[in-house]
C-alpha positions, 0 to 999 in steps of 0.5 A, spaced: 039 046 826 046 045 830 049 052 831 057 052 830 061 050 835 066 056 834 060 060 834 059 058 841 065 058 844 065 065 843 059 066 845 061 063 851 067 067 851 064 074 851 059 073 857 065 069 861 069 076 859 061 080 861 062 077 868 068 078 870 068 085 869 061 085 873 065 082 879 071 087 877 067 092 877 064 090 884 069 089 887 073 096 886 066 099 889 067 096 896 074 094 896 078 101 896 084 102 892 090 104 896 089 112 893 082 112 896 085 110 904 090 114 902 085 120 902 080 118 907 086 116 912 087 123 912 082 124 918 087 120 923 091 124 927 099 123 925 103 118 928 110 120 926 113 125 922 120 124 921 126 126 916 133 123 916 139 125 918 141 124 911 138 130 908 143 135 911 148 131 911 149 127 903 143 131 900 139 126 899 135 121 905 128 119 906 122 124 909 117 119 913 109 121 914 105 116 918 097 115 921 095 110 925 088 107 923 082 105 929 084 098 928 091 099 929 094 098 921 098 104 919 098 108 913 105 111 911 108 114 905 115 115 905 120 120 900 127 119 897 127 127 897 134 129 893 135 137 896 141 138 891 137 137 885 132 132 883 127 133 889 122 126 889 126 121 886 122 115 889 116 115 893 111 110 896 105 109 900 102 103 903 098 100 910 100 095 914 100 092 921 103 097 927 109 092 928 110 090 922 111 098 920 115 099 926 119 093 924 120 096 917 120 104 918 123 104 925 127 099 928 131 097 922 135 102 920 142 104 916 148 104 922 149 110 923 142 112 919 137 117 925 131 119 923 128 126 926 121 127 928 118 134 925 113 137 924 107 134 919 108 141 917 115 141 916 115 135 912 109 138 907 113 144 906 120 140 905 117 135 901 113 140 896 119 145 896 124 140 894 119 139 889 119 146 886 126 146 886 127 141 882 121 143 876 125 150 876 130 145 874 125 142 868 125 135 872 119 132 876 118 129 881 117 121 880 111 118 879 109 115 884 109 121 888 102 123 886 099 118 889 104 119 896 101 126 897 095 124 899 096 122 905 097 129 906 091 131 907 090 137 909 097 139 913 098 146 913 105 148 910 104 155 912 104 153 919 111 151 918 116 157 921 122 153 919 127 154 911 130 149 907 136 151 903 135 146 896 141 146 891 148 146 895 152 152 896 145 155 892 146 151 886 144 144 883 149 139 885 147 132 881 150 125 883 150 119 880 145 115 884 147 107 883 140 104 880 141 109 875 141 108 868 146 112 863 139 115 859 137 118 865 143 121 867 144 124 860 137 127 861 138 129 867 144 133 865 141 135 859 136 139 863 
């Protein structure tokens, strides 16, 4: 007796699907996820630790914390850090070769824009501070920044001696950033 021929197909359908989800689930097994190199990048000494000058000076700039690995790629994680009032606004992380990273994150900069080295610890501190300030206001920090903090690792915010000043003139200042739509302004303001 002849089966059905749609009765076959997905009967094909549903060990195709029983494959690829098998070698789906290999391939997470051997082939890490950005999180999980985040996380084990954190036995490397850190390359650089930086701030930008726009911090002080605009309230808002970008935080830098680098490891380089033994086969010379680098594992980076960069933070829009708003000081005034929002904390985290954006953050990334990723790896990549050593001179594409010095390509992308040192040498092409704004005019004008300067990047200080500090201490990994100075960067946690800031960092994690900022985002304090900001969840005293209700907001929090963007999502990706759960991810970012893994590069952290084990740096000791405590070691840091230096103080940050969140808010200007010691209250939240908010400005309008350009990609920002006219919902999350009236959230914003609203919080």
């Amino acid at each position: 007796m002849a089966q059905d021929p749609r009765k076959r197909q997905k009967q094909k359908e549903r060990k195709a699907a029983k494959r690829k989800e098998k070698r789906q689930a290999l391939a997470r097994e051997f082939i890490p996820g950005l999180g999980d190199r985040l996380s084990a990048a954190t036995k490397y000494p850190v390359l650089h630790s930086r701030f930008s000058d726009e911090l002080w000076s605009e309230g808002i700039g970008s935080v830098l914390l680098s490891r380089e690995l033994p086969d010379h790629s680098v594992v980076v994680s960069v933070f829009l850090v708003d000081r005034w009032c929002l904390g985290v606004k954006d953050a990334f992380a990723e790896v990549l070769g050593r001179s594409a990273y010095e390509e992308k994150y040192l040498q092409r900069r704004r005019p004008g824009s300067a990047l200080q080295d500090v201490t990994p610890s100075a960067v946690r501190k800031f960092v994690e501070g900022a985002i304090a300030y900001a969840a005293e206001l209700g907001i929090q920090p963007h999502p990706d920044y759960h991810k970012a903090k893994l590069l952290f690792g084990d740096i000791d915010p405590s070691a840091c001696q230096d103080e940050f000043e969140y808010g200007k003139d010691g209250k939240p200042f908010y400005f309008v950033g350009p990609h920002e739509s006219s919902q999350r302004i009236r959230q914003i303001v609203n919080t």
